[in-house]
Each structure stands twice: as C-alpha cells, then as structure tokens.
C-alpha positions in Angstrom: 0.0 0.0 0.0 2.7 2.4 0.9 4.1 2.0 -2.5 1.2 2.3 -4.4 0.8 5.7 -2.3 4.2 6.5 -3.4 3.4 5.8 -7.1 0.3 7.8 -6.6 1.9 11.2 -5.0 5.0 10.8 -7.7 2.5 10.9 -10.7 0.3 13.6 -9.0 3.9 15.9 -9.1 4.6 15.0 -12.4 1.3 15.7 -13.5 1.6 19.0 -11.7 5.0 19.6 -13.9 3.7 19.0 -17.0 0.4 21.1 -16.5 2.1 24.0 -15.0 5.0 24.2 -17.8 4.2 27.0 -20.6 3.7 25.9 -23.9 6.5 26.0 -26.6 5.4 28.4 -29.4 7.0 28.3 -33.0 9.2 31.4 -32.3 10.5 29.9 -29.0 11.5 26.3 -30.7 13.9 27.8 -33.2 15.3 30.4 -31.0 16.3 27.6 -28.5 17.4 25.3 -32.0 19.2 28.0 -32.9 21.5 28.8 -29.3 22.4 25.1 -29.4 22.7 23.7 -32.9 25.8 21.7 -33.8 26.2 23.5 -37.1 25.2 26.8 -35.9 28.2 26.1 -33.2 30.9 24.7 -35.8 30.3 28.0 -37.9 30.7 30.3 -35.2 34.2 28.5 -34.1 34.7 28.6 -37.9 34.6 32.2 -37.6 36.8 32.8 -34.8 39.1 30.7 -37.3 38.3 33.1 -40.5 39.5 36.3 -37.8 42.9 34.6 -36.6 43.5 33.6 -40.6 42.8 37.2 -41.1 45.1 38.5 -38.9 47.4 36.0 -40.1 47.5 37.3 -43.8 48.0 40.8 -42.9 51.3 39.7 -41.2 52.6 38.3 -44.4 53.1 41.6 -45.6 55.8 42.2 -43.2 59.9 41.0 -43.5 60.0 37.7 -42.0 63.5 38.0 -39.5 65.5 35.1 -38.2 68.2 34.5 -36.0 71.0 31.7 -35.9 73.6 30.5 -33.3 76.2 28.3 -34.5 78.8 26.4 -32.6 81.6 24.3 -34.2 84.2 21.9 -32.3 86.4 20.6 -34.9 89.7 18.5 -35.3 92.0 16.9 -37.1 92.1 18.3 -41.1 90.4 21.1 -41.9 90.9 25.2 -42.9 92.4 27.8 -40.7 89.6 30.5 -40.5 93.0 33.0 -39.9 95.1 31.9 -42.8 92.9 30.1 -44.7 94.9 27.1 -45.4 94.4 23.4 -44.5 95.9 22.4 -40.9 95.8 19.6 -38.6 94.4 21.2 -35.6 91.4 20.9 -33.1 89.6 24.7 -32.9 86.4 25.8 -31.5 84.0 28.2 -34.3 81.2 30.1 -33.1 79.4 31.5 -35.6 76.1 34.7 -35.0 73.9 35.9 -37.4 70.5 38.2 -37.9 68.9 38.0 -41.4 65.6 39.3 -42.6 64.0 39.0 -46.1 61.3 40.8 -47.5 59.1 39.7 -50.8 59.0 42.8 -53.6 57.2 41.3 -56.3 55.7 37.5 -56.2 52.4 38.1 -59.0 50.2 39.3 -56.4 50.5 36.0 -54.4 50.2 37.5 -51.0 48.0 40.8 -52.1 45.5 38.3 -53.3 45.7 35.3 -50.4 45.0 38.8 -47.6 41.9 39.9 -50.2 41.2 36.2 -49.6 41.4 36.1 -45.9 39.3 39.3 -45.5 36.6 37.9 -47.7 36.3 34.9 -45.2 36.2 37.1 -42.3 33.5 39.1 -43.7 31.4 36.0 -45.0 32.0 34.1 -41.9 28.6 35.8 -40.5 26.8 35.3 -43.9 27.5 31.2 -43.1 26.5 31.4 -39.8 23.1 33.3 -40.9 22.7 30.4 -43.5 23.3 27.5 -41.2 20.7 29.6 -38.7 18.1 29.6 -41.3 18.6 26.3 -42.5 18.0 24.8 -38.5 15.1 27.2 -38.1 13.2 25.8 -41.4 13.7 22.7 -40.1 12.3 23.3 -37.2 9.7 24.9 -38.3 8.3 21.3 -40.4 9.2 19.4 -37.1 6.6 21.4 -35.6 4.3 21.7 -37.8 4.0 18.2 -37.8 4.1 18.0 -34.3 1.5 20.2 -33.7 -0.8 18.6 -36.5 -0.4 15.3 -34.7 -1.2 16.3 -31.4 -4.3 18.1 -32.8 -5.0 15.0 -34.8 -5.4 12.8 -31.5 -8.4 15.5 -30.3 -10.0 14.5 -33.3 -9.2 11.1 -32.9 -10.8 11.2 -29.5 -13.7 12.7 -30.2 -14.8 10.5 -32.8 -14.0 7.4 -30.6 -16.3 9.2 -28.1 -19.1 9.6 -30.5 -18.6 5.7 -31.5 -18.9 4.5 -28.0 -22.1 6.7 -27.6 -23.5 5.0 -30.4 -22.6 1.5 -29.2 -24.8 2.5 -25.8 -27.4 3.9 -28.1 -27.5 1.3 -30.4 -27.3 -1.6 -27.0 -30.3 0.1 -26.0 -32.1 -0.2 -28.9 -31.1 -3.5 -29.0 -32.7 -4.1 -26.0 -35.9 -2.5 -27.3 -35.9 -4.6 -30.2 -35.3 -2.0 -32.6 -32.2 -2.6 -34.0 -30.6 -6.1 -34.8 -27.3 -8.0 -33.1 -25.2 -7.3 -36.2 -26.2 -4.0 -36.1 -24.5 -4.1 -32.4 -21.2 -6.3 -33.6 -20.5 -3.5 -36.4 -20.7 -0.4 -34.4 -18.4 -2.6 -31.6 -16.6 -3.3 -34.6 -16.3 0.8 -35.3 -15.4 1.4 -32.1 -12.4 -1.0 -32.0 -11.4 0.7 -34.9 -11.4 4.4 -33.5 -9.0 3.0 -30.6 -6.9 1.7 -32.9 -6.7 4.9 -34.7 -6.5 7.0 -31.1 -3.6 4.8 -30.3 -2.0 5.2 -34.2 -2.2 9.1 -33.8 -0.4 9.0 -30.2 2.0 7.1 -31.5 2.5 9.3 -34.3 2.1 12.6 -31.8 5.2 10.7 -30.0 7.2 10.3 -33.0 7.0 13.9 -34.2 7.8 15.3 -30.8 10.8 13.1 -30.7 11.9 14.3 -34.5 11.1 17.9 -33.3 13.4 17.5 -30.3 15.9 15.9 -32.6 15.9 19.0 -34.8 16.2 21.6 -31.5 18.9 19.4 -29.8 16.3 19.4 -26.8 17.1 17.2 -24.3 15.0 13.6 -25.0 13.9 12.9 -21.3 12.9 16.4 -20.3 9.1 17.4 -21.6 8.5 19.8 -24.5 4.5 20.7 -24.9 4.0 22.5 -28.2 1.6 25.6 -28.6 -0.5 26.1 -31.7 0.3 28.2 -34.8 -1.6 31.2 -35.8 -3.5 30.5 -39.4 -4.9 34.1 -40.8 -6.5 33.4 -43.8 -7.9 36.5 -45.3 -4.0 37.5 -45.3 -3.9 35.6 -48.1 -6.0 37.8 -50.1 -2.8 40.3 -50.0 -0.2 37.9 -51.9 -0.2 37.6 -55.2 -2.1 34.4 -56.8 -0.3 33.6 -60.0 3.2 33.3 -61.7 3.4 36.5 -63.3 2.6 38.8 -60.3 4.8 37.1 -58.6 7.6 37.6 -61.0 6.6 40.9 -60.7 7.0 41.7 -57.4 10.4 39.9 -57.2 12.1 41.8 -60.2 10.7 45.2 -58.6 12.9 44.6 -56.0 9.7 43.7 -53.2 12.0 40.2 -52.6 15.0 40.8 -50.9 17.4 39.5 -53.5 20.6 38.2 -50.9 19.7 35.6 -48.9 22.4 33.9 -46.7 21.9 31.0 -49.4 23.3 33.4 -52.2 25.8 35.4 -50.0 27.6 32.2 -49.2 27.5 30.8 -52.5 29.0 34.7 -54.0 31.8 34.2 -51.3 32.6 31.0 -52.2 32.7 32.0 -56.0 34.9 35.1 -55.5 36.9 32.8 -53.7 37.8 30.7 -56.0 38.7 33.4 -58.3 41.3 34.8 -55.6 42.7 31.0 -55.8 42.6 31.5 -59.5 45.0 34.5 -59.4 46.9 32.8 -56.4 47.9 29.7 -58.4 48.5 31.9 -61.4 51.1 34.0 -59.6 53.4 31.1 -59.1 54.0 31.0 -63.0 55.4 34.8 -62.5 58.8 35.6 -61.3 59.6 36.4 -57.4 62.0 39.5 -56.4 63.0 39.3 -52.7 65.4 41.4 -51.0 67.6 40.3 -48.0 70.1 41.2 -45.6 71.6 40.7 -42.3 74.7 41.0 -40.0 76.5 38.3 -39.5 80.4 37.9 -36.7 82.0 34.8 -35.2 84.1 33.3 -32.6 87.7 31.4 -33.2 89.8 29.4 -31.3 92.7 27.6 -31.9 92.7 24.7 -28.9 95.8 23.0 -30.2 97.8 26.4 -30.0 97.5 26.2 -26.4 94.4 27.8 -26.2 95.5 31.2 -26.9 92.8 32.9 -28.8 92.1 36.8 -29.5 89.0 37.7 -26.3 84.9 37.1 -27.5 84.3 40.3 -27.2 86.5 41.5 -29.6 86.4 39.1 -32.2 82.5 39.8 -32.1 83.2 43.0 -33.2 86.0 42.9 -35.5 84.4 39.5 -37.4 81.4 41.1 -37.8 80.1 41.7 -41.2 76.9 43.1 -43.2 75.2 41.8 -46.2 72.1 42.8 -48.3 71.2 41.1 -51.8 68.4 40.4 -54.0 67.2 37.2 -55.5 64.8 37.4 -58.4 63.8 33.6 -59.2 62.1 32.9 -63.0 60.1 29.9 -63.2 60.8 28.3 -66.8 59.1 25.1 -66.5 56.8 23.5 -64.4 53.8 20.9 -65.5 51.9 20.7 -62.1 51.8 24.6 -61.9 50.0 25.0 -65.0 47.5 21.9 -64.3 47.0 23.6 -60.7 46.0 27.4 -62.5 43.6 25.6 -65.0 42.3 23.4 -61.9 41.5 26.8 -60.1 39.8 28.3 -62.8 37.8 25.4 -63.3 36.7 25.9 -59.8 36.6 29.2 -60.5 34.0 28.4 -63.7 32.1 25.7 -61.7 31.8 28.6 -58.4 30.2 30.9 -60.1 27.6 27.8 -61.8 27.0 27.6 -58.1 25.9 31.5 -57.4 23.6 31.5 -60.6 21.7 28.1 -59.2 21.9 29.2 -55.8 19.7 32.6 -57.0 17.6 30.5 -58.9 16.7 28.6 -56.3 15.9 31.3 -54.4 13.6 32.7 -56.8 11.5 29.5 -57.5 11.2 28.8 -53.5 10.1 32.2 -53.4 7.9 31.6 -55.9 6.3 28.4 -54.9 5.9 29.3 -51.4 3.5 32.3 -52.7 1.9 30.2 -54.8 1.5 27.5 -52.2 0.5 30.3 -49.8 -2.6 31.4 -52.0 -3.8 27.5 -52.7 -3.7 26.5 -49.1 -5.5 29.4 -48.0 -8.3 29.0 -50.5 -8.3 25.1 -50.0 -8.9 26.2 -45.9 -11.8 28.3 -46.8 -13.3 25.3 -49.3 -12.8 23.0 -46.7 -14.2 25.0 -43.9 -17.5 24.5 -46.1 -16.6 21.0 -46.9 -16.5 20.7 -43.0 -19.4 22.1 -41.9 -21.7 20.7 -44.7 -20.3 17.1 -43.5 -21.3 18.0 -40.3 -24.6 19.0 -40.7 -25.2 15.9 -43.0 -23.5 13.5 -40.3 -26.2 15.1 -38.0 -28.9 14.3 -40.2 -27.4 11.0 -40.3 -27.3 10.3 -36.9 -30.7 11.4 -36.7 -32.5 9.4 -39.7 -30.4 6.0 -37.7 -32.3 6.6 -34.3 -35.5 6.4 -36.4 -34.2 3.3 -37.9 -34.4 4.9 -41.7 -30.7 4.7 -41.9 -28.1 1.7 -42.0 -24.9 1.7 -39.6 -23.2 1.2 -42.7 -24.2 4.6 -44.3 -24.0 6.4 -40.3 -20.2 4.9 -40.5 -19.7 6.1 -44.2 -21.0 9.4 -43.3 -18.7 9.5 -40.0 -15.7 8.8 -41.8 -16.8 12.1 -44.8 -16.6 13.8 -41.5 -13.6 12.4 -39.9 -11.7 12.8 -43.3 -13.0 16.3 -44.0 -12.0 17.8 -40.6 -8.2 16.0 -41.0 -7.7 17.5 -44.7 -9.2 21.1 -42.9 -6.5 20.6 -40.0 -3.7 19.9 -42.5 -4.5 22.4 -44.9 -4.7 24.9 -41.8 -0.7 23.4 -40.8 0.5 24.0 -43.9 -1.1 27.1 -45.0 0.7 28.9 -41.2 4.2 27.2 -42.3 3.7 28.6 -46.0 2.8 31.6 -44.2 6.4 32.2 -42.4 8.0 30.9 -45.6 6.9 34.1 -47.2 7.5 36.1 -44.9 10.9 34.7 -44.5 11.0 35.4 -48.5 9.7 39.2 -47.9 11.4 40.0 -44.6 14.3 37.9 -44.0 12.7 36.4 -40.4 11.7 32.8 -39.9 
C-alpha cells in the first residue's frame, strides 16, 4: 500500500509539472534550435578561425626575420679561419647571425591570399546566418507536424467518443428490439477501430515530438509541450495568386534579392577566383630582398688555447650583407594543371551563385503560390466541413429512427472524420507557408 501511495503522489507531481509548464510556441523552438545547434556552433568557431586567418594574412606583408647560433668543435684536417689554409688542428667556431627578407614582387601571391582572408572574415557571419536559417526551417516542419499530430489525437478522441455513444445507443435499442445484433457487432466493430486509430495518432504525436526534439537538440527525457500556430487566412488575399505577379514583385525589388543561401554561394565564388590569381602568380617571377649582420668566434685549442677575447672578435668579425634574388620559373607541369584546376573551380563557383539565386527565386515563388492555394483550399474545406457536419447530423438522426443503416452512419462519419483531417492539415500547412513568405519578404523565420 505504501508504495502504491508512493506511485500515486509521484505521478500527481509530475502531473503537476507537465500542466504547469508553458507551452512552446514556433518562435521559442527555433530560438532555442538556434543557441544550441551543432552546425550553428561549428560556424561560429569557424569564424573565430576566419579572424585569426585574417590576422594572419595581414602579417605576411611584413619581413619575415631570423636569427642563428652556431657552434663548431672541430679536429683533425680542416681550414684555418686566420690563414685560410688546411691544418691539422682541433679549434672551437662560433658563428652569430641576424637575417631578414622581405618579398617585392611574387604576382600578387600575398596581395591576393590577404583579399582572400578578408573575404572569409566578412562571409563568416553570412555562413552562420545560412546554417541559422537552414536549423530554423527545419524546425519549423518538425513542428508543424508535431502540432498537426497532437491536434489530430483530439480528433481522434472525439470520434472514438461519438462511437462509443453509439454503441450504448444502439445496445439500448437493441434491448428494445429496434435494432438487430449485427447492427451491435458492427458499431463494436467501429469502435475498435477508433481505438486503434487513437492509439495510431499518439503514436504518431510521439514520433514527431521526438523528430522535433531531434531537430532543436532538446534534451529527450525532459518534456516539451507545443503551442499552436496562428492560421490568418484572409492574409492571403494580400499575396499575389499567380506566376506572373509574382515575377513581378520579385524583379521590382519587393523580394530581398541576398539571402544567406546566395551570400555564401558569391563568397565562395569570389573565392575561388582569388585562388585562380593565387595559383597563377606562381608561374610569375619572385623579387626578394635580404640582408643581415653576420660575426663569429675562433679558437685555436691545439695552439695552447691562446685565442684573440669574445668580445672583440664579435666586433672585428662582424660583417653586413644585403642582396636580391629574383627567381624565374621556366618550366613546371603541375603549376599550370593547378592554375587551370582553379579556374575550373573558379568556372564551376560561379555555376553555383547562378543556381543558388535561382533557387531562391523559384522557393520564393512556390511558397507564394502554395500560400494562396492552401489558403483557398482552408476556406473550401471549412464548407466542406461544416456541410459534412450537418449531414453526419442528419445521419445520426435518420439512424435513431431506424431509416438509416450503420453502414451509411459509419460512411457518413468517416466524410466527417476525413474532411476535418484535410481542414486541420491544410490549416498546418497554410501557417508554415505563411512564415515561408515572410521569411522570403522580410528575411525572419
């Protein structure tokens, strides 16, 4: 007993839990996908990245300086650093020097990798934006579909209710000798068929919460109750309802033209052109300039160790030295294959920008389109509904007189049943073609 009070008081919390959490609207669901996506995440790090490349690039522009220490113990044969002439001898050679080289001319190698590095900063935010969207539309189906579901089981209930009414209306009946026994075993039969279709559509409700949690990295075990979604169908009436109109309002300029879609697939075109003039710079010649100082250390051992002081040799050995190398590239197979590679990139890039803003176009498009159909099927089917109603009703009505068959009362329910699902989906769809536009007009999912 104590733990079936337990079990009791534990379920009456949870129940508490559940009924006193708020409901999860649309805008809520992809502002929570959004903070804690995976690929909303890897872009921003990607960014950070795109900065410290940036950064990076704008260094190459400086000398690059080094610095070597040598030191040398040497014996037996080898060249007097005094007299420069072969001895036998064991000396000790220290050897200092400072160097730095700068790059005059290299084709516009390093101008162009910089130009390349600042385009990937400043796109960096234009991925992000994309990989944002691209979470929040799927999100947005995901719930859709979750709400539908859940608003499918309310139907679902509702005609298993009206069925097991029947079946206590039609027992009765029975009992009065007014209707017939397999006029009881069919409507038993109809009920039994509304559970199973109760139980179908919770199973279903489960599955799309599960997807929609999926989609918002949500955690699994915690609860998630979904609000409904706003369907305004004399908005409709404002969009345009065919092809041409809608071309219309696009090439005037009433469609924002750059979507993160199209941004990112420009970067990524001029790009590859930078990596077309990169790779073509290495077939040009390179002018660098150099110089350093450069002193040393000597010391015979073998002479008794007898040797001029450090200090001084560091000064009197110490030397300057500036030069130029220009280097002239004659021949080289892979480096051409590598420039007409890039420019094949180059080619197939900008491919990519010219689909990308056709694609935007025709989504555009067809979500306007769609827009104006759903909302005209809702308003059809809202009369489709209601005249089922009325004539399941009637139905219902002309059976308790016995002038109907449960046949024709179950055909009739189902009209009703069927109408009130295509009404419920056509509502779902018409709200997410709804944001889709606006998405399309405004730039907001």
């Amino acid at each position: 007993m104590k733990t079936k009070h337990y079990i009791l008081i534990m379920g009456f919390f949870v129940s508490l839990s559940v009924q006193g959490q708020e409901p999860w609207s649309l805008d809520r669901c992809i502002a929570y996908a959004r903070e804690h996506a995976t690929e909303v995440r890897r872009q921003t790090l990607e960014q950070e990245q795109k900065h410290a490349d940036y950064r990076t690039a704008l260094l190459d522009f400086l000398p690059s300086v080094s610095a070597e220490v040598n030191g040398q113990y040497s014996w037996g044969r080898n060249i007097d650093p005094e007299t420069n002439t072969y001895n036998n001898v064991t000396t000790f050679n220290n050897y200092y020097a400072l160097g730095a080289s700068v790059t005059l001319f290299d084709g516009g190698a390093t101008w162009n990798a910089f130009q390349q590095a600042r385009l990937d900063r400043a796109s960096a935010q234009s991925a992000i934006a994309k990989a944002s969207d691209d979470k929040a539309m799927s999100v947005m189906e995901k719930y859709v579909d979750a709400v539908y579901t859940r608003r499918t089981i309310a139907l679902a209930e509702e005609k298993l209710s009206d069925s097991k009414a029947l079946l206590m209306k039609t027992r009765r009946m029975f009992d009065l000798g007014e209707k017939s026994r397999p006029d009881v075993v069919q409507v038993e039969s109809q009920v039994a068929e509304d559970e199973y279709n109760l139980l179908h559509q919770r199973n279903l409700a489960d599955k799309a919460l599960a997807d929609l949690k999926t989609a918002m990295n949500y955690p699994t075990d915690d609860t998630l109750l979904v609000a409904g979604l706003p369907v305004d169908v004399a908005a409709a009436a404002m969009l345009p309802a065919n092809r041409h109109a809608c071309d219309s309002l696009m090439q005037s300029g009433y469609f924002l033209a750059d979507r993160p879609a199209v941004a990112v697939a420009e970067a990524a075109a001029e790009r590859a052109r930078l990596a077309w003039k990169i790779q073509r710079a290495a077939l040009l010649p390179k002018l660098t300039l150099s110089g350093g100082v450069a002193t040393n250390y000597y010391k015979n051992l073998t002479a008794g160790g007898q040797a001029e002081g450090f200090g001084s040799q560091f000064r009197n050995n110490m030397g300057e030295y500036i030069y130029m190398t220009l280097s002239i590239p004659i021949f080289n197979a892979s480096s051409w294959n590598k420039v007409r590679r890039a420019k094949t990139d180059w080619q197939e890039a900008q491919l990519d920008v010219a689909n990308a803003r056709r694609k935007q176009h025709d989504d555009a498009l067809q979500a306007v389109l769609d827009y104006r159909g759903y909302a005209r099927e809702v308003e059809q089917l809202q009369r489709k509904a209601a005249s089922d109603s009325l004539a399941h009703h009637l139905s219902s009505r002309k059976y308790e007189e016995g002038m109907l068959s449960v046949f024709d009362l179950h055909t009739a329910s189902q009209t009703l049943l069927q109408s009130r699902l295509l009404l419920l989906q056509s509502e779902m769809m018409l709200a997410l073609k709804a944001r889709l536009v606006n998405y399309y007009v405004n730039g907001k999912l």
